[in-house]
ROFIRO-300084 format. One line per field, with one value per residue (C-alpha): residue in one letter; x, y, z. Coordinates in nm, 2 decimals. Layout:
BEGIN
r = a;...
xx = X;...
yy = Y;...
zz = Z;...
This chain:
BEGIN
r = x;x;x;x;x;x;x;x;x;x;x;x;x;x;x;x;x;x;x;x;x;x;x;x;x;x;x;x;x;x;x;x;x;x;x;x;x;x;x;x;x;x;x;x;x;x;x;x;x;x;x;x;x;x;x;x;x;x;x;x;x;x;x;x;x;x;x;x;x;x;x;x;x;x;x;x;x;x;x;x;x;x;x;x;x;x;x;x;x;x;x;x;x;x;x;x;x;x;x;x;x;x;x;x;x;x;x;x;x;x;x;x;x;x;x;x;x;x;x;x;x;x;x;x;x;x;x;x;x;x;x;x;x;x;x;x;x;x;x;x;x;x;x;x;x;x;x;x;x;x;x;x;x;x;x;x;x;x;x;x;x;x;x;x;x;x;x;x;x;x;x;x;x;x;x;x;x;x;x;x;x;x;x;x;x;x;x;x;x;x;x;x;x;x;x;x;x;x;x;x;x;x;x;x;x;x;x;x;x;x;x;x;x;x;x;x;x;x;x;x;x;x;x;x;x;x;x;x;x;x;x;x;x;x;x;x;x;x;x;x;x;x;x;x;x;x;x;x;x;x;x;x;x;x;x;x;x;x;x;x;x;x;x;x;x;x;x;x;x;x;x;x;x;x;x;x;x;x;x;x;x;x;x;x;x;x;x;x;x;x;x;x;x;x;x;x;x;x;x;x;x;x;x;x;x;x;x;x;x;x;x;x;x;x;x;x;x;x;x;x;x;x;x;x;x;x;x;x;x;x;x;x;x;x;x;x;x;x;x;x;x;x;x;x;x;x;x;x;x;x;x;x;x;x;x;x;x;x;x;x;x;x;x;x;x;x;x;x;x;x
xx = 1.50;1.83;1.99;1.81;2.00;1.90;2.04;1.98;1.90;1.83;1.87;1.48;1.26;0.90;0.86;0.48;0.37;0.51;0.41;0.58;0.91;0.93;0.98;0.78;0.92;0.82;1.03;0.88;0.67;0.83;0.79;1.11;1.13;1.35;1.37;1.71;1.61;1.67;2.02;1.94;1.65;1.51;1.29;0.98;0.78;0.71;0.33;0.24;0.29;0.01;0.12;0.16;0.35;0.68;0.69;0.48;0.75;1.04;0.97;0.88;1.25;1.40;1.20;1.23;1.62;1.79;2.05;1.71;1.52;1.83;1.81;1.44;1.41;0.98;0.82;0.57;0.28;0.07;-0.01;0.13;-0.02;0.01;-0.28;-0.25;-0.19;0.15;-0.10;0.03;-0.18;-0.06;-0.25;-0.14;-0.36;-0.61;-0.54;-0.29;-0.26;0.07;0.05;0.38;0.30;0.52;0.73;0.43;0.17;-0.17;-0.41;-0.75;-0.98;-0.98;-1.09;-1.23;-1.47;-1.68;-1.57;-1.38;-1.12;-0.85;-0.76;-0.48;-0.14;-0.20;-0.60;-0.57;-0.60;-0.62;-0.83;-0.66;-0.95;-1.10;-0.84;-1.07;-0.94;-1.10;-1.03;-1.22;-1.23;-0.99;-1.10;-1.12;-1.47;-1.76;-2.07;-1.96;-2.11;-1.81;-1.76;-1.60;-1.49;-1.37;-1.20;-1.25;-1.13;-0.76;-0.83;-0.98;-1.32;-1.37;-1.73;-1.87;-2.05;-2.07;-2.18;-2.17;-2.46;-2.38;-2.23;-2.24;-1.87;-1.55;-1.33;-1.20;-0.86;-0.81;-1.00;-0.81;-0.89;-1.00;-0.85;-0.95;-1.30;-1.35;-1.46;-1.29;-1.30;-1.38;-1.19;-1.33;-1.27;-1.20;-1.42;-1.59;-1.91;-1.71;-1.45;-1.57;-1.50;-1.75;-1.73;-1.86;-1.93;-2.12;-1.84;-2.01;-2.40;-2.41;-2.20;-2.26;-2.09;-1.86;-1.75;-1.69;-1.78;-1.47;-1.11;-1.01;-1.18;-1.01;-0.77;-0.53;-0.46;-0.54;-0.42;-0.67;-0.50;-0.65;-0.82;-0.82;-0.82;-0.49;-0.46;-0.27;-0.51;-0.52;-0.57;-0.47;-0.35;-0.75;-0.71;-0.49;-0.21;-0.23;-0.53;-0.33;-0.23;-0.22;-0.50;-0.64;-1.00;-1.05;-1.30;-1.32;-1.33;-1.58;-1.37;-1.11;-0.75;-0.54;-0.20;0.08;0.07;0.26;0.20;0.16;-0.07;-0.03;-0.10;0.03;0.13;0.26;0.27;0.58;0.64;0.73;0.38;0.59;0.38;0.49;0.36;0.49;0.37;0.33;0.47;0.21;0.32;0.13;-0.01;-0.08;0.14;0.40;0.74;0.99;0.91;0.97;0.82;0.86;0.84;0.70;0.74;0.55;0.64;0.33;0.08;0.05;0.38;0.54;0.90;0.98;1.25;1.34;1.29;1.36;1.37;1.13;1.26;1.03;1.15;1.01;0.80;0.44;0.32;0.31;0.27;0.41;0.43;0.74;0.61;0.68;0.55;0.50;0.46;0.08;0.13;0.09;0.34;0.61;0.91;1.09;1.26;1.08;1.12;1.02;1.03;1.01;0.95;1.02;1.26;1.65;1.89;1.66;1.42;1.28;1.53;1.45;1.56;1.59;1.56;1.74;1.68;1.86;1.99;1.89;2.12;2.25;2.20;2.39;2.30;2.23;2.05;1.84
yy = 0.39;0.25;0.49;0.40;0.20;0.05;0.16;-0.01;0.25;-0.03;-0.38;-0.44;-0.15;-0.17;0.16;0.29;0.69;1.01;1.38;1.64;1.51;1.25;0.91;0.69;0.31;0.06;-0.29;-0.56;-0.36;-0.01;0.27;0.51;0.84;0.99;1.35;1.32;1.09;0.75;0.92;0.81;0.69;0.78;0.58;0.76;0.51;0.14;-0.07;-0.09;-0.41;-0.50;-0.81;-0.71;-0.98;-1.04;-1.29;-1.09;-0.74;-1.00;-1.11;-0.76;-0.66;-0.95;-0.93;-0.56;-0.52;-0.49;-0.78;-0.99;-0.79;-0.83;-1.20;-1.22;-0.96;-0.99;-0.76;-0.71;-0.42;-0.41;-0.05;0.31;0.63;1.00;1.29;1.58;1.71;1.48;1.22;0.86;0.56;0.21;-0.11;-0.45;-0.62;-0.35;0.07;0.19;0.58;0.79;1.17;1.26;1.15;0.90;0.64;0.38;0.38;0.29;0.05;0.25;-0.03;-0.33;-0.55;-0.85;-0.59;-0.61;-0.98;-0.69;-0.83;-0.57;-0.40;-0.48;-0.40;0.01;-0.02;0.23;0.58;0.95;1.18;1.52;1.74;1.60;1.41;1.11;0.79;0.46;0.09;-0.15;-0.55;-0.78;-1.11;-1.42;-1.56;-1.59;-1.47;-1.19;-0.84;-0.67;-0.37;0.00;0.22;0.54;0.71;1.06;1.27;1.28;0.92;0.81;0.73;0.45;0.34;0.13;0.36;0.12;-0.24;-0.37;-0.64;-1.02;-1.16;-0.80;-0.79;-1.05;-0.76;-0.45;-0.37;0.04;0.32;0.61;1.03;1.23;1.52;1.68;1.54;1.56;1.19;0.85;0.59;0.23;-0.08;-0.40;-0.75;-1.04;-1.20;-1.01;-0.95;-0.85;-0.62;-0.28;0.06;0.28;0.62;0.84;1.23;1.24;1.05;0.76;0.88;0.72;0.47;0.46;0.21;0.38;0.09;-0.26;-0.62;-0.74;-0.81;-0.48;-0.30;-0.53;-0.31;-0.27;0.08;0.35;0.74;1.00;1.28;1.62;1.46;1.11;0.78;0.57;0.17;-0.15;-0.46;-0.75;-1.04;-1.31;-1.65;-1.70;-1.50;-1.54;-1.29;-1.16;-0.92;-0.73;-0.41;-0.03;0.19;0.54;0.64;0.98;1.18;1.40;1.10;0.92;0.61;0.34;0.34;0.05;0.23;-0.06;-0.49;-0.56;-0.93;-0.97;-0.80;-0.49;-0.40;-0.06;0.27;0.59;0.99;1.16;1.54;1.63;1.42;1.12;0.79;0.51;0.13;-0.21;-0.54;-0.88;-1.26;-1.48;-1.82;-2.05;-1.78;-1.91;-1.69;-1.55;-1.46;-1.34;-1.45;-1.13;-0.82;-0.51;-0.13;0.06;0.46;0.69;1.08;1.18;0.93;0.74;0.62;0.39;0.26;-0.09;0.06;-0.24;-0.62;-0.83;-1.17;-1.39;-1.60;-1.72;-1.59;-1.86;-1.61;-1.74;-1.46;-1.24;-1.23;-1.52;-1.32;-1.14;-0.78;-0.45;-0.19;0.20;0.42;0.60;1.03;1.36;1.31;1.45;1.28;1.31;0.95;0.64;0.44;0.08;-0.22;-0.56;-0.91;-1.28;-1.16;-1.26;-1.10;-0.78;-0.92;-0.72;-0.41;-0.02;0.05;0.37;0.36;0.68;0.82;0.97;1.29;1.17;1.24;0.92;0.90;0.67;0.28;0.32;0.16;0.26
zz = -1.84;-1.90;-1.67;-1.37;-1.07;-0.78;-0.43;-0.06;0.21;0.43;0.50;0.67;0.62;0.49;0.33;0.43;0.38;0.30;0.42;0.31;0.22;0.52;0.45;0.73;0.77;1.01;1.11;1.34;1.59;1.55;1.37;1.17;1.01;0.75;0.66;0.41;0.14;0.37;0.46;0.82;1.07;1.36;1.57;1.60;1.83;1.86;1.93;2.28;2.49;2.60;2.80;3.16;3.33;3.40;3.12;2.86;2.94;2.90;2.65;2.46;2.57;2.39;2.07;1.99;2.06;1.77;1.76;1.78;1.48;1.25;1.26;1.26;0.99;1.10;0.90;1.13;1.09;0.83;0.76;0.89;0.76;0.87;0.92;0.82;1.21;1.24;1.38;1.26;1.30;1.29;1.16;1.33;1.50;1.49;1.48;1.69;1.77;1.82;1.85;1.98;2.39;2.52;2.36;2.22;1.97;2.18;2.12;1.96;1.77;1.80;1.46;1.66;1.92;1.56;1.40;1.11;0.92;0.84;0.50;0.21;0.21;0.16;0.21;0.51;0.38;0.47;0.27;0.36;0.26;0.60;0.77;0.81;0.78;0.59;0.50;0.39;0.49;0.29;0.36;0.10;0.22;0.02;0.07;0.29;0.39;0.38;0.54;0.54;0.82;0.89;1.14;1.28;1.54;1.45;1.45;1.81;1.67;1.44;1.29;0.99;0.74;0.50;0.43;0.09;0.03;0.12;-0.21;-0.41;-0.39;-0.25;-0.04;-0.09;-0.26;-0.18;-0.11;-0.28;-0.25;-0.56;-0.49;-0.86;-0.83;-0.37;-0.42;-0.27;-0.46;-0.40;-0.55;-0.53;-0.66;-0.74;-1.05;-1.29;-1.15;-0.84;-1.03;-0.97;-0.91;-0.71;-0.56;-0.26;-0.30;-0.01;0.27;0.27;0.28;-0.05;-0.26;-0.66;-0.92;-1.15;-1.43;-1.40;-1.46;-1.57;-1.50;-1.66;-1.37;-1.14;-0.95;-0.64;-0.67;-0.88;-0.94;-1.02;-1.23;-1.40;-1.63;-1.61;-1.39;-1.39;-1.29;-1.35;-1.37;-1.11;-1.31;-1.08;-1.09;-1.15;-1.49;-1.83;-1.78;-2.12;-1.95;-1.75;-1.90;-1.70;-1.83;-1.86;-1.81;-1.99;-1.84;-2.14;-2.39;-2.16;-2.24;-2.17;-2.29;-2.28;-2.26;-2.17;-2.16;-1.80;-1.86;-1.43;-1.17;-1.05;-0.68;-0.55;-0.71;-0.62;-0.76;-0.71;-0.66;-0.99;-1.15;-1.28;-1.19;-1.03;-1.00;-0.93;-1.05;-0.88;-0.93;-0.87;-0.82;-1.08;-1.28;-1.67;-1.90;-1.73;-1.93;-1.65;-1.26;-1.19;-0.98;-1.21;-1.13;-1.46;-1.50;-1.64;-1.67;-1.87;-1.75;-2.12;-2.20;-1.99;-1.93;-1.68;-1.43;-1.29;-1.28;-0.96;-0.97;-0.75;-0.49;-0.20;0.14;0.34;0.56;0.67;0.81;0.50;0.10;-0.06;-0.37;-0.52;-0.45;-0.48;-0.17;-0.28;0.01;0.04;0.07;-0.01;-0.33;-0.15;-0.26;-0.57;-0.61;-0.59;-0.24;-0.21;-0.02;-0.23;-0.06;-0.19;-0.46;-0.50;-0.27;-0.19;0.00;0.29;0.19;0.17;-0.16;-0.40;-0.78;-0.88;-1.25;-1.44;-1.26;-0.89;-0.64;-0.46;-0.07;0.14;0.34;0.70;0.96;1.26
């Protein structure tokens, strides 16, 4: 992977979701669009104020113009994905709905109506078969009868339809579509007992318990493939970091295959159009047995041998209201895009920035802002 090279597309982009070659962004409270490779972006809508006094609109007006967003550089929401009817909801606060009316996203569920917490960083997911919606609660309590919901209706209904025993489990990491297998899957974490991986055939009717019990099942993210099950482990800073490695679960084998050490966690990854697998790892501050305080993006193009892309040194950004981890963010899709697109926070220089990792043979695209 010597080849590869890093290039900015923007200066304060979170990369969220693709569909079908669009590359969906979002920046303090608003919401951007590409459809050239991050060439250029268009403001596709922004959260709704919902403060109605003079005072509340002012201040709106002041914090979303753009002289104001370039010196705060807030990162702002959470979690922006797209149905499959052009549909894109927004997680903040609680779910916000934009289907092309108007100029704002609009307030749709609200997380404290049921005392929910919300989901991880790319917890909020579409299944296409049905273009339903799901997260599940991310919250660091314990014991807690954490719950899943899903939306429906093009995402204006929202309802639990699942609620995991107090104490069974700590949160949940992802839910992520089978589209091989018309399952979702369930990650859960974070000790061994709670490090499991469960699926649904049935939407929820019923939820069984795949593998687990220990931190090798302990996972952010995961990508189903023909044949097989793909993750990077989440040993934590509660864990030796000699456990995390990426592996394969062979469906055919009926087995576990430990394919690559990444020596730190791994949160999110990514498929891209031509079946080359993307996923980054995380630099936990304090962790036992880390080499490099770096966050890392590994490669694969065949799913079992794997290549680090890139290395970004950690350097705390100083942000309270998000990760203090140096983190790499893989947009959720359809696996759409052909280059990998990221977002990495509390790392050197780069922090905050929409970045592109061309390969070898990539063509380049040009910096821009909104």
């Amino acid at each position: 992977m010597g080849q590869d090279r890093l290039q900015i597309l923007h200066d304060r982009l979170m990369v969220q979701y693709a569909r079908r070659g669009i590359i969906y962004a979002s920046e303090d409270h608003l919401i951007f669009a590409s459809s050239d490779r991050g060439a250029t972006w268009n403001k596709v809508c922004a959260l709704e104020n919902r403060h109605t006094s003079l005072v509340g609109q002012a201040k709106n007006v002041i914090l979303r113009s753009g002289i104001v967003r370039r010196f705060r550089r807030n990162i702002g929401v959470h979690n922006v994905v797209v149905l499959p009817s052009g549909t894109i909801l927004i997680q903040y606060d609680g779910i916000y709905r934009f289907d092309g009316t108007g100029t704002d996203a609009r307030l749709v569920y609200r997380f404290t109506d049921e005392n929910l917490y919300g989901p991880l960083k790319n917890g909020f997911v579409v299944d296409d078969s049905s273009g339903n919606v799901y997260f599940g609660e991310y919250n660091n309590q314990r014991p807690y009868s954490v719950r899943i919901v899903r939306g429906t209706d093009d995402g204006r209904a929202w309802q639990v339809c699942h609620r995991f025993p107090s104490g069974e489990i700590k949160h949940v990491h992802g839910i992520v579509p089978d589209p091989y297998r018309r399952r979702l899957w369930v990650c859960t974490g974070d000790n061994d007992q709670e490090s499991n991986l469960f699926y649904t055939d049935d939407d929820f009717g019923s939820l069984q318990r795949f593998n687990g019990g220990s931190q090798t099942w302990r996972m952010v993210s995961l990508i189903p493939t023909e044949d097989a099950l793909i993750w990077g482990s989440d040993a934590g800073r509660d864990a030796p970091a000699a456990d995390n490695h990426i592996y394969r679960w062979s469906f055919a084998k009926n087995r576990i295959e430990q394919l690559q050490y990444i020596n730190k966690p791994a949160y999110y990854s990514t498929r891209l159009r031509d079946g080359s697998l993307v996923l980054g790892t995380t630099l936990e501050p304090g962790q036992q047995g880390i080499g490099e305080h770096t966050a890392d993006i590994w490669v694969s193009r065949n799913g079992e041998q794997w290549d680090r892309a890139a290395a970004l040194p950690f350097s705390p950004s100083g942000r309270a209201t998000t990760t203090r981890y140096g983190t790499i963010n893989l947009p959720l899709g359809d696996g759409s895009l052909d280059t990998i697109y990221f977002t990495p926070v509390n790392v050197r220089e780069l922090d905050f920035h929409l970045l592109a990792c061309h390969r070898a043979g990539d063509a380049g695209t040009q910096r821009s802002r909104p």
